[in-house]
Structures are given as C-alpha cells and as structure tokens.
DOKOLTI-853995 format. One record per residue: residue in three letters; x, y, z of N, C-alpha, C, O in turn. Coordinates in pm, whole numbers, plus 50000, padded with zeros to 5 digits. Layout:
N
ALAXYZXYZXYZXYZ...
***
This chain:
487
UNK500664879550002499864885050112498374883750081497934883349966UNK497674883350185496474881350168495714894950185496254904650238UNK494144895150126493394907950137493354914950285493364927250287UNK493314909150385493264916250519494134916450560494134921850671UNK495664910550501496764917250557497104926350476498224930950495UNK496494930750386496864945350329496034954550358496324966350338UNK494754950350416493684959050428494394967750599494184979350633UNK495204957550672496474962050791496954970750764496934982650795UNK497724960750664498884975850606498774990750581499574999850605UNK497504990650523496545004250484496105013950608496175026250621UNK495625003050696495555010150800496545015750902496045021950995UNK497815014650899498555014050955499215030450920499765037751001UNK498925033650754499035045150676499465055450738500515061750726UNK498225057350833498115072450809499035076950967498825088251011UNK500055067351050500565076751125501835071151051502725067951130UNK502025069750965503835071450904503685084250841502705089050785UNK505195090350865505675102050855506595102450742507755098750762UNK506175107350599507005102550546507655116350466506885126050471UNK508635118250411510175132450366510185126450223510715116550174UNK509265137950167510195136350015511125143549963510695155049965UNK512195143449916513305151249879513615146449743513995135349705UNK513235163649638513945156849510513515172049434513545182949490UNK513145169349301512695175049147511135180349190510365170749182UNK510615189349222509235193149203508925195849094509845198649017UNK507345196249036507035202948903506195196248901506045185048949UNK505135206548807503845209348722503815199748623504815199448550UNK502805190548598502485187748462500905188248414499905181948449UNK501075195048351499535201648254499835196348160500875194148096UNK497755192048147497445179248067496235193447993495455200648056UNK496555193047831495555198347764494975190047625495425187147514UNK493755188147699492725176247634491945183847478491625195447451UNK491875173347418490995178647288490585170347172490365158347158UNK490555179947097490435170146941491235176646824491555188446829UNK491525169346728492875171446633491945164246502492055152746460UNK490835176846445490185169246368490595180146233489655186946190UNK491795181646176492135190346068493445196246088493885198946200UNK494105198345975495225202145933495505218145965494675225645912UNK496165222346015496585237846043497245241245864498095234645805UNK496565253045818496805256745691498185267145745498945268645650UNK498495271845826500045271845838501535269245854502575275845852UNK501005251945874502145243245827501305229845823500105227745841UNK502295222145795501645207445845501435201745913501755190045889UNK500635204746077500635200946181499085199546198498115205146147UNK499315188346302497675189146360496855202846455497415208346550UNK495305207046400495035216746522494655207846602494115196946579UNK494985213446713494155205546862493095216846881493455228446861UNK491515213446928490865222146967490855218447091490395207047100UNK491285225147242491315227147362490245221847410489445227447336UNK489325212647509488445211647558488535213447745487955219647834UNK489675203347729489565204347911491045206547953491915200747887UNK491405214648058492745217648099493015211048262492415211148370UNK493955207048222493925196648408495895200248468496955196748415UNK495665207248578497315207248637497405198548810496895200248921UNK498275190248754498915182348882500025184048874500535189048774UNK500925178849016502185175549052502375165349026501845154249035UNK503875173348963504685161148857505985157948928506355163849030UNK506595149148876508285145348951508185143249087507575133449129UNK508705151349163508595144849321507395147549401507045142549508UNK506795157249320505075159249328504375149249341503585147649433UNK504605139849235503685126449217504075119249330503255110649362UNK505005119949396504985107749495504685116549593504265110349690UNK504725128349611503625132949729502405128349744501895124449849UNK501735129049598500665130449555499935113649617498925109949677UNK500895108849571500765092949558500985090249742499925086949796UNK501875091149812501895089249969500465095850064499905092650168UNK500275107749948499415114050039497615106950014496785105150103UNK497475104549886496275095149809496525079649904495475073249903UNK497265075149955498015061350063497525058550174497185048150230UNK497535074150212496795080750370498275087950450498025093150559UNK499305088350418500515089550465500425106150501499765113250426UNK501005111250601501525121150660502795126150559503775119050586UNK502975131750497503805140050385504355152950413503715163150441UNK506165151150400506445164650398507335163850299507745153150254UNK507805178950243508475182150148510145184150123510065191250223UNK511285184550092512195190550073512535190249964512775179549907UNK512695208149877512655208249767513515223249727514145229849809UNK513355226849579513685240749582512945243549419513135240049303UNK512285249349475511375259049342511505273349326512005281149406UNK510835276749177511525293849141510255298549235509295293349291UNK511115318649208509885325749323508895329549145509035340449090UNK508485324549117507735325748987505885322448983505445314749069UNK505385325548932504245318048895503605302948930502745299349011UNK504285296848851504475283448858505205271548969505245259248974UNK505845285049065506165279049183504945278049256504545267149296UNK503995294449286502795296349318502035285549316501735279549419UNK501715282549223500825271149165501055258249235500255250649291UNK502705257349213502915243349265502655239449451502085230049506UNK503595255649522503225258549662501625256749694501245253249805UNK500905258849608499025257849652499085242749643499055236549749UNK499175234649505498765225049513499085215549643498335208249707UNK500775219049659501175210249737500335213049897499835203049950UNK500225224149956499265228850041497745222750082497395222350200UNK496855217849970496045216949912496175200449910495135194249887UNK497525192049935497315180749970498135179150139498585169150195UNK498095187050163498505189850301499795183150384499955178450497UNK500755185950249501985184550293502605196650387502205208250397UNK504055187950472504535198950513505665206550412506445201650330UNK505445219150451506595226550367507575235050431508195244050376UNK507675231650546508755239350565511025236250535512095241750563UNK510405222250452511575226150400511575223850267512035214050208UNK510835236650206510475241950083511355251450080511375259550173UNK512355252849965512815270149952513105274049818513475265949733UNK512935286749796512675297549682514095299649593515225300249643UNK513935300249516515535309049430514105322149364512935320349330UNK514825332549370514595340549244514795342249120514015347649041UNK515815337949099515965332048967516125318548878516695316448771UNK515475311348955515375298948894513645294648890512735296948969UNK513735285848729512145285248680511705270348725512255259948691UNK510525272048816510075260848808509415250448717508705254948627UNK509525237748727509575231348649507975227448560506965225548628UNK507945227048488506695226548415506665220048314507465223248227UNK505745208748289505295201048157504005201248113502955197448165UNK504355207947972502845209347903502285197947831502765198147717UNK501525188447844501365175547752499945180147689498895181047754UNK500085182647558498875181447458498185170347383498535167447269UNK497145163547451496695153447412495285153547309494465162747302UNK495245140947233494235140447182493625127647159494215117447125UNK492365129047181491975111347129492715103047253492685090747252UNK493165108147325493565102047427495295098647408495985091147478UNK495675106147296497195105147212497485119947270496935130947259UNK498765113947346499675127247331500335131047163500565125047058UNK500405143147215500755150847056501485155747070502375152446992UNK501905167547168503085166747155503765171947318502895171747405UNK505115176247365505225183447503505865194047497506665195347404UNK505755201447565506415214247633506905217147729506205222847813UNK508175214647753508725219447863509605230847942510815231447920UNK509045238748023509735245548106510055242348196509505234048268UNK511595251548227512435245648349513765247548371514305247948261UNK514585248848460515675251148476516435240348533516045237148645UNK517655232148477518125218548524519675220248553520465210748551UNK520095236248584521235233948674521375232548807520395230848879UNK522595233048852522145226849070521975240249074522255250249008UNK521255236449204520595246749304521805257049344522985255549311UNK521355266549414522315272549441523185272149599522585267549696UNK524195275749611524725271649752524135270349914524165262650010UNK523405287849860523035286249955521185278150005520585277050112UNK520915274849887519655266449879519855252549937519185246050017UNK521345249149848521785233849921522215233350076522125224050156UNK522745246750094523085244650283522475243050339522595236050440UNK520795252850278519535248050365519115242150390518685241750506UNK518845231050284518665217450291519395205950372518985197550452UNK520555208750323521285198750449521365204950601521805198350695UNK520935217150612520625220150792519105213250793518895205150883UNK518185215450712516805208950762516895197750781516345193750883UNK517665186850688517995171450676518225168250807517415161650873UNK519695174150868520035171851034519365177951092519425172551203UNK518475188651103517795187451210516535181851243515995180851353UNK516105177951118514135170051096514365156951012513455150550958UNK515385154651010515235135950936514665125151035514165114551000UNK514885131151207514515121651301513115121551334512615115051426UNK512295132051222510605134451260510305122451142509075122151137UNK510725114751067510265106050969510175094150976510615091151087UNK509795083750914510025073650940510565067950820511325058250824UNK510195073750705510755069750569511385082050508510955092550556UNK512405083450405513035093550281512745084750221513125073050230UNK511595092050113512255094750011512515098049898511485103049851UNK513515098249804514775104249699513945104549543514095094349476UNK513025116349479512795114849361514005122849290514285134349325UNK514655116349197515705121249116514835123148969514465113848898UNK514625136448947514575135748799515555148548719515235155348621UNK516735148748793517785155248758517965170748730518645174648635UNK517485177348796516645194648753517515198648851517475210748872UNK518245192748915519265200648993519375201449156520385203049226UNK517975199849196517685199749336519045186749433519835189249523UNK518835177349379519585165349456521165165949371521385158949272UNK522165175449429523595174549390524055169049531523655171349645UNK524995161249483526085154549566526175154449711526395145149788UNK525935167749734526105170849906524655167249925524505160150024UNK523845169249879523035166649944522285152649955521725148450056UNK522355148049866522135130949854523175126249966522795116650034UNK524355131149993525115125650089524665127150185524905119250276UNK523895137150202523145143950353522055132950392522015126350495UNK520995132550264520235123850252520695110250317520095105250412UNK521575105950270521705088550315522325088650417521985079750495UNK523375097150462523785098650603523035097250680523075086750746UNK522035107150707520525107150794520045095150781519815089450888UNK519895091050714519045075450678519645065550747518975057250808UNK521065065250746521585054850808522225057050945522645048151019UNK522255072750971522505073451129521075072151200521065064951300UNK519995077451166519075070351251518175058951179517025061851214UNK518135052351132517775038351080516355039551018515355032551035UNK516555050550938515315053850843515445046150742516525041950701UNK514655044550709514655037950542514515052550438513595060550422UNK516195051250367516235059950239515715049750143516195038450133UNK514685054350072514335051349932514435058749796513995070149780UNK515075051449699515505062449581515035056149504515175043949491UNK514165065949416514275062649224515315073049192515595084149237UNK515815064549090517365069449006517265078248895516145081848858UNK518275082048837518395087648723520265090648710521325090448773UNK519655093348582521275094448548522025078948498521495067948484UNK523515083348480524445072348480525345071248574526475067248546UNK525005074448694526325076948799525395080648945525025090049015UNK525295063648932524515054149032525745058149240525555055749359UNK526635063549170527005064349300526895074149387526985071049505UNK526645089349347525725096149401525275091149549525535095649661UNK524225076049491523275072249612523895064449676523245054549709UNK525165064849717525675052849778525195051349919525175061949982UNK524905043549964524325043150136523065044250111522465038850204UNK522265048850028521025046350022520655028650043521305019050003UNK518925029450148518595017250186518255010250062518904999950043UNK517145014449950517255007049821517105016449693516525027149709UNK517545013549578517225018849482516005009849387515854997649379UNK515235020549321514025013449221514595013549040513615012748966UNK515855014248965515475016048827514795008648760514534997648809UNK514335011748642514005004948543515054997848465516165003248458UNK514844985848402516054974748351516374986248254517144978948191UNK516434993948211517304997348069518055010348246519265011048270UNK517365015248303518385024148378519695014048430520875017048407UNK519345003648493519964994748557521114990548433522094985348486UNK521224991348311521994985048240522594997048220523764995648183UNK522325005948228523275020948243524105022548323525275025648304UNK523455020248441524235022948569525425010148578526645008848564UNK524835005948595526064987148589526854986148505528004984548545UNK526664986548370527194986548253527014972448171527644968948071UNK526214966748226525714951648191524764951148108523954957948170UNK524174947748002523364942347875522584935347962523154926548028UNK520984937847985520644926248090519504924448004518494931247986UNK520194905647920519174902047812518624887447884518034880047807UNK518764883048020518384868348036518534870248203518824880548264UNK518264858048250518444859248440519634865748488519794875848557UNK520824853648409522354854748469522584869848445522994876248542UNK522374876448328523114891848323522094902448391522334914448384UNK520604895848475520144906048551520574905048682520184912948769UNK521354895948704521654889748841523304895948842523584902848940UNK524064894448770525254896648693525234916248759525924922248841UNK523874920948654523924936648707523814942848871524254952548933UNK522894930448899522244937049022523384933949100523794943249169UNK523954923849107525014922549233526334932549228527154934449318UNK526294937749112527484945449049527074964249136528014971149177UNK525584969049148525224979049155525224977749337525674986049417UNK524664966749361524904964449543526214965049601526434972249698UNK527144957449544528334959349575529224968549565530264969949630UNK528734975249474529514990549493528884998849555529585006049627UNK527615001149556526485011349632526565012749793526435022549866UNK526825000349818526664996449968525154995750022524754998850135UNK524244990049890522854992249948522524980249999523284970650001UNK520814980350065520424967450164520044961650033520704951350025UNK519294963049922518314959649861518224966549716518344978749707UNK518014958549604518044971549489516564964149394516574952349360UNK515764970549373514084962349296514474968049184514794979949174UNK514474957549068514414964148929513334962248884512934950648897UNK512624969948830510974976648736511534965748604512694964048566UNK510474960448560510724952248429510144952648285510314945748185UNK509234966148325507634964248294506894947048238506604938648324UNK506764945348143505554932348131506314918748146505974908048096UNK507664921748242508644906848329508164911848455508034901448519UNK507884919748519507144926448650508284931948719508804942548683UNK508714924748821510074931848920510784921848952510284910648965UNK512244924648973512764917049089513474925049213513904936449194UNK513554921049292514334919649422515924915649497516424906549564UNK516194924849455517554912649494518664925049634519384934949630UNK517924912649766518324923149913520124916249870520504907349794UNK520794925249956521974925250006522784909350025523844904449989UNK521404904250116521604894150239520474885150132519474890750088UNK520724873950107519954865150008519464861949916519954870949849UNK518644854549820518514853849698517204859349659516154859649724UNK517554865149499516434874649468515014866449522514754856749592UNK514354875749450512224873849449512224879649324512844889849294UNK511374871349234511314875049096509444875449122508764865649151UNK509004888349102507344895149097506824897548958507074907348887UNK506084887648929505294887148801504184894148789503204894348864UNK504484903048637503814918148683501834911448681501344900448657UNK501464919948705499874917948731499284921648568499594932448516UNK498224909548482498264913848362497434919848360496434915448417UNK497344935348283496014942248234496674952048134497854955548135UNK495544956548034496044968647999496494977447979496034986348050UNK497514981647892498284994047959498025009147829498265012147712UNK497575013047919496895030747882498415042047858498815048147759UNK498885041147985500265051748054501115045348108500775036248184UNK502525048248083503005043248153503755055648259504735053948331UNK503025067048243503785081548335503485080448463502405075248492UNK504375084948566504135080048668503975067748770503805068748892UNK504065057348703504215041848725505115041048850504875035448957UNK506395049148803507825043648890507495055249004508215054149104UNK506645064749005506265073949143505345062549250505585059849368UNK504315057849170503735047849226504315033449306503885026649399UNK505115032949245505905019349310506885021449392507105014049488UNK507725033849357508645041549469507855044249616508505043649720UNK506305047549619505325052449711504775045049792504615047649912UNK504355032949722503795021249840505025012149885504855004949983UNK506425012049810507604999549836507715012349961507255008950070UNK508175024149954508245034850082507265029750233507735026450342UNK506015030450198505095031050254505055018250342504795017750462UNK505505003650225505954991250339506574990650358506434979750413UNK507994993950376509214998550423509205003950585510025000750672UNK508225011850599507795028050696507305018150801507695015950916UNK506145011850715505505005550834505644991050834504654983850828UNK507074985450842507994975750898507624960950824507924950150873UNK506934962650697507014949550617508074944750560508594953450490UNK508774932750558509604925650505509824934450325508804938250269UNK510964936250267510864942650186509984932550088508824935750064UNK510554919850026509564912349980508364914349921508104914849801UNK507374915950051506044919050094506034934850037505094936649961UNK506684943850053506664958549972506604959349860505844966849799UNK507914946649780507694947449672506334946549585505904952649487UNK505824934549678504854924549591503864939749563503784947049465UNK503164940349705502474954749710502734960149608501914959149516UNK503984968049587504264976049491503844973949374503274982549307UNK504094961949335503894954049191501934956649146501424959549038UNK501284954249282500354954349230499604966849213498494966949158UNK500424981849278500044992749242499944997549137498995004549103UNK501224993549042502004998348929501344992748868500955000448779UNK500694977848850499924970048748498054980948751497294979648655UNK497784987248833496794994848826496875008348777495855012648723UNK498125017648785498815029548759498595029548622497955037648556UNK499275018448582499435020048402498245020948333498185027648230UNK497245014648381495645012948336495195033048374494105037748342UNK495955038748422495285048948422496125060948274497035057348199UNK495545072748273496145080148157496965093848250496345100148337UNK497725095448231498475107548289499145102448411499065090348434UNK499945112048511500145108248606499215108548726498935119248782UNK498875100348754497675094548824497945087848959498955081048974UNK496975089949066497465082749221496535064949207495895059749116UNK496765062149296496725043549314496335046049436497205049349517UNK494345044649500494135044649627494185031549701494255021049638UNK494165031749801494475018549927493195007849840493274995749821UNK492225015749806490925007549785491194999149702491124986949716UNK491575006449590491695000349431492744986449457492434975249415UNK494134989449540494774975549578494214966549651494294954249644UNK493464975149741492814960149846492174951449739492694940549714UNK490954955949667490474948149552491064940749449490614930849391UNK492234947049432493204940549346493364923749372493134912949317UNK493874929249488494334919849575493344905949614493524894049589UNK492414911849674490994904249652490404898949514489284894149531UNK490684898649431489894898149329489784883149284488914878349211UNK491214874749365490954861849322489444853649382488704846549314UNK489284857249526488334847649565487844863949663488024866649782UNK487064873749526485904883049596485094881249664484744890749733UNK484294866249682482954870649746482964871049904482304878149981UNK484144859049934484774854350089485824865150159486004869550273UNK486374866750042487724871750095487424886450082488264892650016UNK486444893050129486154905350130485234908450291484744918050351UNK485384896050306483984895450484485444887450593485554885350714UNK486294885050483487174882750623488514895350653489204899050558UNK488704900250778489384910950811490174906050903489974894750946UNK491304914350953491864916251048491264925951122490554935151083UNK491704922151268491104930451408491144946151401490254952951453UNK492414952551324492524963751367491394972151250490754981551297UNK491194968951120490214971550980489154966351052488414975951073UNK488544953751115487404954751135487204963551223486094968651209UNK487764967551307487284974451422486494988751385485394992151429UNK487384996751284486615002351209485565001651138484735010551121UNK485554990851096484164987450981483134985551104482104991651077UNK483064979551219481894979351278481794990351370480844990851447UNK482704999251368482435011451458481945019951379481415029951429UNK481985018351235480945028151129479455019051163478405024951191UNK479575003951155478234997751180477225002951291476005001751300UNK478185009251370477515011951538476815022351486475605024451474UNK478235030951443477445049051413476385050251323476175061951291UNK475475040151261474785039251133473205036851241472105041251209UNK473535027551387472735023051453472335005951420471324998951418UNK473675004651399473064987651355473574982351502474414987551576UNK472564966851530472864959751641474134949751579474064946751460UNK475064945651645476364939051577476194928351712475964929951831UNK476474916051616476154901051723477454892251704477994887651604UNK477624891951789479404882451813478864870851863478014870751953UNK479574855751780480044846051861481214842051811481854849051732UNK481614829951853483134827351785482724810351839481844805451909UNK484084804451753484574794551748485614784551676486234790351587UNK485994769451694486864763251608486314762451478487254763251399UNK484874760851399484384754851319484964747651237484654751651124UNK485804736951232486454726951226485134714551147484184710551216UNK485284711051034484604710650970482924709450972482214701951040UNK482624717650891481354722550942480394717650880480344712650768UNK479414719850981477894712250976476934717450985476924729351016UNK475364707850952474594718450978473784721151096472644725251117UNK474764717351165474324722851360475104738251334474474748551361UNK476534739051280476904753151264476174760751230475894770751297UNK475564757451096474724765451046473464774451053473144785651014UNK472754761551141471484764351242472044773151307471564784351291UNK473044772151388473554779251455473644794451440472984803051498UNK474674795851345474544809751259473964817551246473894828851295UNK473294810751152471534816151107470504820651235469854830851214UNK470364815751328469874818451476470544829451516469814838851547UNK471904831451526472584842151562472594853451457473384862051499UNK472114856751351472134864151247470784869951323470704881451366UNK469864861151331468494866051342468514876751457467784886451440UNK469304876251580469434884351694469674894451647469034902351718UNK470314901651550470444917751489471134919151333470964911851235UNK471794928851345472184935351209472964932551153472904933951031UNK474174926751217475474923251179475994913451226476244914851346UNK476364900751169476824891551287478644889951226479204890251116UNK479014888551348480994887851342480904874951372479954870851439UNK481734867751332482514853051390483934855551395484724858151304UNK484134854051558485564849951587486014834951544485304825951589UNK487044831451467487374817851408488894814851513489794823151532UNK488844804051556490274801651630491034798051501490704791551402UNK492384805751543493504796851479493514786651491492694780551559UNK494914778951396495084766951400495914764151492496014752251522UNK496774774451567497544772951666496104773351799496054763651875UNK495444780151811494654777851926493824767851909493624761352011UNK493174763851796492634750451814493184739251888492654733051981UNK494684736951818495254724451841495414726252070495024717552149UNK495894735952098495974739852262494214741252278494054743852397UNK493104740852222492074739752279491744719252238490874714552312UNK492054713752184491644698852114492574688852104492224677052097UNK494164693552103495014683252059495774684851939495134688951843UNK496484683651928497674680751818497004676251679497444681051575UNK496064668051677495514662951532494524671851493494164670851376UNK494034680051559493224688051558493764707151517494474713551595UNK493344711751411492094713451319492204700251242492954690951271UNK491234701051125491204687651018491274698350886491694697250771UNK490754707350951490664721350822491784731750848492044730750967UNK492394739250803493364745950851492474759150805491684759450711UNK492784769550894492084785450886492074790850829491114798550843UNK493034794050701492104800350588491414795650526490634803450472UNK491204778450488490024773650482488754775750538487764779650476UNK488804772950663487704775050727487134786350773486114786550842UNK487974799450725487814812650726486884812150619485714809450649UNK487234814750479486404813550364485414806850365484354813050374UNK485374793650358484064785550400482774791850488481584791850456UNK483254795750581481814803850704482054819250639481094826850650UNK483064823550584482684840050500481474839250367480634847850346UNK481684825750285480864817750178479054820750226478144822050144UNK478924821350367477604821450452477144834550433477744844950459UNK475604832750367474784851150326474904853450520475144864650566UNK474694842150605474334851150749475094856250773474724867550807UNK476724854450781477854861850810478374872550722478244873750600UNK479034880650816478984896050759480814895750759481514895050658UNK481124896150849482834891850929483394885550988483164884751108UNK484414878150924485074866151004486424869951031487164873150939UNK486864869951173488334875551209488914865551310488314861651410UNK489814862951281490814850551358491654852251416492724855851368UNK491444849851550492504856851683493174839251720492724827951702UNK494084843451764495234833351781495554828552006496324820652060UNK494524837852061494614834752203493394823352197492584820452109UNK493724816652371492684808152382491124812852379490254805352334UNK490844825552429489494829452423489624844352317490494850952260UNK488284844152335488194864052210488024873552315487534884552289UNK488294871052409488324882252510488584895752491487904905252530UNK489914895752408490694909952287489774914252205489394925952203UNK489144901352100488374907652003487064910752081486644921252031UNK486394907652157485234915552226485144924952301484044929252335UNK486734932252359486414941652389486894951352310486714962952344UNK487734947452162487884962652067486584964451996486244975851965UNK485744953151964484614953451837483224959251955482274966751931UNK483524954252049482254960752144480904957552076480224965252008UNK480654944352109479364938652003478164945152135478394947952253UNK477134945652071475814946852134475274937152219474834940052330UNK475314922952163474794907552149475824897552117476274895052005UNK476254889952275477154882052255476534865652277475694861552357UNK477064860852204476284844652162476984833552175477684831252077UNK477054824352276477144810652284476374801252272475204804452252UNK476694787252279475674776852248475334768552360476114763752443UNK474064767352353473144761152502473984753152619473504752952732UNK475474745452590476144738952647476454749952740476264746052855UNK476834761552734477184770152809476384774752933475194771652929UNK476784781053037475754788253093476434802853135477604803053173UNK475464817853125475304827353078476794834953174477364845753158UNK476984826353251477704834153373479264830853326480114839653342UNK479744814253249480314810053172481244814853074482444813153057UNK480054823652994480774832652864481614842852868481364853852917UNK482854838852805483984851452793483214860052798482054856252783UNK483424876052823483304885152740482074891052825482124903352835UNK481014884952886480114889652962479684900853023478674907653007UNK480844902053111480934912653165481064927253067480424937753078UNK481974924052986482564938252894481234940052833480624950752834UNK480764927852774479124934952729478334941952769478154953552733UNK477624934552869476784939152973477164954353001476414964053008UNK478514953453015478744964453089478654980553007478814991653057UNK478364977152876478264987852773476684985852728476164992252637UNK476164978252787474714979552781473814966252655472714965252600UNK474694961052658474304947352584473954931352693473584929452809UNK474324922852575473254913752675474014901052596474354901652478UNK474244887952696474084876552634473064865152608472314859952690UNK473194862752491472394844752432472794838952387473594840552295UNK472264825652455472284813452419471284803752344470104802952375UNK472094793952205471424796452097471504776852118472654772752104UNK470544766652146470534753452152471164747052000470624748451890UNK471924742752017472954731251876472124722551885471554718051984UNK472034719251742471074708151665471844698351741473044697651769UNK470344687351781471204674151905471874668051748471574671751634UNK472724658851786473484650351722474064654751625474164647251529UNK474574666751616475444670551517476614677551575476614688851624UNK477844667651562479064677151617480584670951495480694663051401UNK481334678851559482514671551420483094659451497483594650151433UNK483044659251592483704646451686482534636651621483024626251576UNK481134637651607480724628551585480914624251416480754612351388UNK481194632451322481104630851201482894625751168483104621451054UNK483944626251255484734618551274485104604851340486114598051328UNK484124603251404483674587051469483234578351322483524567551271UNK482314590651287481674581651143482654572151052482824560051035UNK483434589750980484614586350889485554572150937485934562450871UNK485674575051047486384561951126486124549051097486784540151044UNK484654549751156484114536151129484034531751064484314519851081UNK483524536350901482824536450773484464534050679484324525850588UNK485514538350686486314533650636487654533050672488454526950601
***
C-alpha cells in the first residue's frame, strides 16, 4: 500500500465501532537506578525515580484502538477493589464505553508491577485472580453480547487467561460475529485453540501456534503443515502468525499464504507488540480492507511498537511515515481526496488562499513548469488535480499516458511550487473542486473563462478564475513528434 492509501485508511478511523472483550489490567512501570547492593541480602536496590500506570492486557488494545482514532467499547469483568477504580478511570479517561463492564466483589483485579532500571527490567509483581468469572458475571456478558454486538463493526478477543473469556462466552463471542458478519478477531492463549472455533481470525505467535497445532514449525512446509492443521479444525476465514524477526504470515481459508517481512529496526520491548498488531489487523478488517492489506499494516505497526519500552500505543502518524519513508520528500504532498480535504480545510482556517488546476502532465516540460510556477504565484497553496491513467487514455487514446500515475504523481510532487497532488479517475475534477473548495481556479490560455469546469462552484463561494498563457511551442505531442522523427 501506498502512503495516501493509508493516510485513507486512518481517516476512515474514527467512525468504526469497535468491542473489546477479554483480560483487563494495570501495568505499573517503576523507573530508577540500581546503583548498590542491599546489605540485607543479595539483591539490587532500585532507587524509585518515576512511577507510570497504564492499561495492560485487553487494556492495551483499548488503548491502542483508541490512540488509532477508533470509537471503543469494553466487555470485561474486574474486582470492586482499588485497582479496579484505577483501571474504571483510566479506561474512562480514554473514553471508552463501559457499559458492559461488570464488578465481582471478590475478585482482584489484575495488576503488574514491572521494576525497571537502566532501562532493564528487574524484576515483576503480580497481582490477580485467574479463575473464571463467576456465573452470574458470565450471563451478563453473554446478554450484553446479544443484545449490543450489532452496535460494532469489529470484536475483538484479548485472551490473557485470568478467567474473563470461559467457554460460553467465547461461544457467545463468535456466534455474534458470525450471525451478523462482524469480524471476530482473537489473540490466543493457552493450548486449546478450540475454545475460538468460528472466530474470523486468530493472531499467535509461532511458538503459540506450535502449541496449539502440535507441529514443530522449523522451515515453510511445517509452518504451512501447522497453519492448515489450526484452520481446518477452527473453522476460521484466516489465521496471521507473528514471527518476530521472519515478520508474519497469512494464510486465509480460501488461497495461498502472504509471507510479510518484518520491518528492520531496533528492538527495545517486545510487551505489547501482539496488542498492537491485534489493533490495526482489527481496525483494517472494520474498515473493509482486504485482510492482506491489514496484515501488511499490521506488520508495520509492530515493527514501530518494539522500538518503544513498555506497553506502548502506535499513532496513525508514526505509520503513515513509516510507510512514507521510502520516497519522503514526494510521497508526503501526494494524498487522497478524502485526507486532503482536511489538510486544506485546516489551510482555509489558517487564512491561506488555496489555487487549483489540474491535468494529464504526461511527460513533462518546461511549459508545465512555467505553468506551475505562475499558478503558485496566484496564492498560498497550490493543489494539482493529476488524471489517471484510466482517464487519460478516454481523454487521448489508448497509447496514451507514456508515464503511468504514480510516476507522474511524484515527479510534479518533486516541484518546491506544488504543495498537493491528488488523482481523480473521472473525466473532469468537478468532485475534487467542489470537496477542496479552492479560492483560485486555473486553466491555461487555450481555454476560455466560461469553459472551465468548476466555475461556477467557485465563483459561487466567492473565488475567481485564471488563465495562465503556455510557453508557445512546448507541448508533449510536440516532444513526441520529435522522439519520432529523431529515431
């Protein structure tokens, strides 16, 4: 995928509705230094400096959907304790829903103390209670399931085994999922992978996956060997195995895997990783990307996650860049319609003048350029609409582009005058001029003013058109007569 079709995807965020159901809990991070021996045994002192509490286990992928831009709600069961307190604020505080949150009185919520130093954990502490819930906690849950699974667009399933997700209710879970055509998403645990049967996909990690299967998976054939072994009994669409530094694979129901080569950098943490990749594969799932395309996404969250220390969120930003990073300077000025529309409706609110023209630019010259540059000069911001290669060829002919469009996207993004280049696929930008609502709309002297798409919608918001004279004798028809002749 390319940078502005994820910069889509992102935008697309924030009206998916997405149900997490699983393990809640605390994990407190206490920072310091460990510079001397405790004269009461042989252990390191830590001297305390900084104390930090987030949501841990199915927390983190709140945490993580909600850091996405995603609409977040809860189903869970925490103690009436302290540390439920804590967890009920935080979760509040990222403005999940909770109403299918519920209490035991006697059960402790879950809590991890990690004592770090030097940036080294030292050691953990855990509180918590990891038998099932109680009956009547689980009935509740499966009445909220049937009656609010149809407010979602995605489940889903953090298992980190504390009791919340027993049998009936994972059954509840995937039932819902597959009577109304939600996408259930699960990270696993355990050895008794069937639990999730009917779930849409599962995420383990290769050593979970060789648990669950019962397969040694030391080469392709015995990861292929496992995965078809865990689909076929599961009844799932799709199962992604985590590889760490082999990256992921894919392997749907219906065709042959996708093997995702992890993204190389650094690795700091690896806590929280599989919340992260469970969160955005959810997230393209929700909002109707090919799983594929989720994965890849995913891959490149998790390759940023690990670079962080603790359990940590992965914003839309940090991937778009990711993503971008091969060819930054271009591929950051070209957008899709629905992201730019935003970016120049912040341009408006700032008071900048924003100047639209468009065209094939089909290899370019320096009549384009003149061109450009003339149209830059009219105000603050200049957009270029670029035709597809499908509308070129219905505006020129069949042999026509000579450049194909993401070429020639990059190339005029390469230009200090241009700010945004967005490529609509109809015969005119009629669409893109009336969502971007330019100030100053610009054709070239061949035209006349009455002529120009878009005219009216301008004018009519209080803007104006010009026309900008093309350097005589420079066109691509003529610099293809040349090539012709010349050899």
């Amino acid at each position: 995928m390319e940078r502005r079709e994820v910069e889509s995807f992102f935008e697309r965020a924030a009206s998916i509705r997405a149900l997490v159901v699983g393990d809640l809990m605390l994990d407190e991070y206490l920072w310091g230094r460990a510079e001397r021996i405790s004269p009461e045994a042989p252990v390191q002192v830590v001297e305390v400096a900084r104390e930090d509490l987030r949501l841990g286990g199915a927390g983190n992928v709140v945490n993580n959907l909600a850091a996405l831009g995603c609409q977040v709600s809860v189903c869970s069961v925490i103690g009436s304790d302290e540390n439920g307190a804590l967890l009920r604020r935080a979760l509040e505080e990222k403005g999940a829903g909770l109403e299918g949150l519920f209490e035991e009185g006697e059960r402790r919520t879950s809590k991890k103390t990690r004592v770090l130093a030097a940036n080294q954990q030292i050691v953990r502490i855990d509180r918590e209670t990891k038998s099932s819930i109680a009956a009547a906690s689980e009935q509740g849950i499966i009445d909220y399931l049937a009656a609010r699974s149809g407010d979602f667009d995605v489940i889903v399933v953090s298992d980190y085994l504390k009791g919340v997700l027993t049998p009936a209710v994972l059954s509840a879970v995937c039932r819902s999922g597959r009577e109304l055509g939600i996408p259930v998403v699960v990270d696993p645990k355990g050895n008794d992978y069937g639990k999730y049967r009917g779930a849409t996909i599962l995420t383990p990690n290769r050593k979970e996956a060789e648990i669950a299967s019962g397969v040694a998976i030391t080469d392709q054939e015995s990861l292929q060997c496992a995965a078809s072994g865990l689909l076929s009994c599961l009844e799932l669409d799709a199962l992604l195995i985590t590889r760490s530094e082999a990256g992921m694979s894919l392997f749907p129901a219906a065709g042959g895997a996708v093997h995702i080569p992890t993204v190389a950098r650094e690795v700091f943490d690896v806590t929280g990783a599989g919340d992260t990749v469970i969160s955005v594969l959810s997230l393209g799932l929700a909002c109707g990307l090919a799983m594929a395309d989720a994965a890849w996404i995913a891959n490149v969250a998790a390759g940023i996650a690990v670079g962080k220390l603790g359990t940590s969120t992965v914003a839309p930003q940090e991937i778009v860049a990711e993503v971008g990073h091969g060819a930054k300077d271009s591929d950051s000025k070209i957008k899709n319609l629905d992201v730019l529309a935003h970016a120049i409706a912040r341009e408006h609110s700032r008071g900048k003048k924003v100047v639209f023209t468009n065209g094939c630019f089909d290899l370019l010259h320096v009549g384009h350029v003149k061109y450009l540059q003339k149209a830059r000069g009219l105000g603050d911001i200049l957009v270029v609409g670029l035709n597809t290669d499908a509308s070129v060829r219905r505006l020129k002919g069949e042999k026509r582009p000579l450049i194909e469009e993401t070429e020639r996207a990059h190339i005029l993004a390469a230009l200090d005058c241009i700010d945004y280049v967005v490529l609509f696929d109809e015969d005119t930008p009629l669409k893109v001029i009336e969502t971007l609502a330019p100030d100053i709309l610009v054709k070239g002297g061949d035209y006349s003013i009455e002529g120009v798409v878009g005219r009216e919608v301008v004018e009519a918001r209080g803007g104006r058109v010009e026309l900008i004279q093309f350097v005589d004798g420079r066109s691509t028809s003529r610099i293809i007569e040349k090539i012709l002749s010349s050899y």
